[in-house]
C-alpha positions as CSV (number, residue, x, y, z in Angstrom):
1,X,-0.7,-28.7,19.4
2,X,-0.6,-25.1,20.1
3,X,-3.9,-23.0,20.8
4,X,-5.7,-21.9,18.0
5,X,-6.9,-18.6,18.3
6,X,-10.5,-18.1,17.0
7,X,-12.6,-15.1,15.2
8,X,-16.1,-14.2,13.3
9,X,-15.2,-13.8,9.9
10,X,-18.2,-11.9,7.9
11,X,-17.9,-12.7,4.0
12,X,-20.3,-11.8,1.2
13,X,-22.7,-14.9,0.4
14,X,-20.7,-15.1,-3.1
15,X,-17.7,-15.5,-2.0
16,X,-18.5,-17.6,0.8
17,X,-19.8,-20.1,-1.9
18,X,-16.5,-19.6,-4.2
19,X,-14.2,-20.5,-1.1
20,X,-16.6,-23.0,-0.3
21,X,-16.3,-24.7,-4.1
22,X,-12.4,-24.6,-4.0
23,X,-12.3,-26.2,0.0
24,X,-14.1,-29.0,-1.6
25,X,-11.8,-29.1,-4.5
26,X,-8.7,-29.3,-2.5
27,X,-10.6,-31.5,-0.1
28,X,-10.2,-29.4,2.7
29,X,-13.0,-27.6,5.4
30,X,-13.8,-23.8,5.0
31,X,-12.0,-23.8,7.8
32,X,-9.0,-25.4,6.9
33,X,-9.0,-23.8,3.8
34,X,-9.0,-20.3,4.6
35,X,-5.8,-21.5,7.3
36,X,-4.2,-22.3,4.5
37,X,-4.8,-19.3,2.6
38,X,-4.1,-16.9,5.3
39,X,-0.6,-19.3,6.1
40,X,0.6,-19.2,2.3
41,X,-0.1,-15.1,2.2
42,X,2.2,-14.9,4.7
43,X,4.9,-16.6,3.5
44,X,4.5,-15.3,0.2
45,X,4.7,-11.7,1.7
46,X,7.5,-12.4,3.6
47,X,5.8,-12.0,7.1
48,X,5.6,-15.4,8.5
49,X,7.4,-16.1,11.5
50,X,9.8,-18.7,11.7
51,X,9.9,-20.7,14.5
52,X,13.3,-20.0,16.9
53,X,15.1,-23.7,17.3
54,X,14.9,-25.3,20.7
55,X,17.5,-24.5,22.5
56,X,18.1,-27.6,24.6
């Protein structure tokens, strides 16, 4: 699994508790949620990076 890279995020408290309502909803972690997020932004702008095939 590849290193995750880690942060400090600061969020208002209200949205804090919105993200935290739709993690549980999803049943997911804040955590996982915001990866997931953050990961389906990117595709949808276009600016995710494909990984290049192994070239064995």
């Amino acid at each position: 699994m590849p290193k995750k890279k880690t942060f400090v995020l600061r969020l208002n408290p209200d949205d804090y508790e919105a993200l935290e309502r739709w993690a549980a909803d999803d049943f997911r972690s804040i955590n996982g949620q915001l990866e997931w997020i953050i990961n389906k932004a990117l595709q949808d702008a276009g600016r995710k990076r494909t990984k290049k095939p192994d070239s064995d």
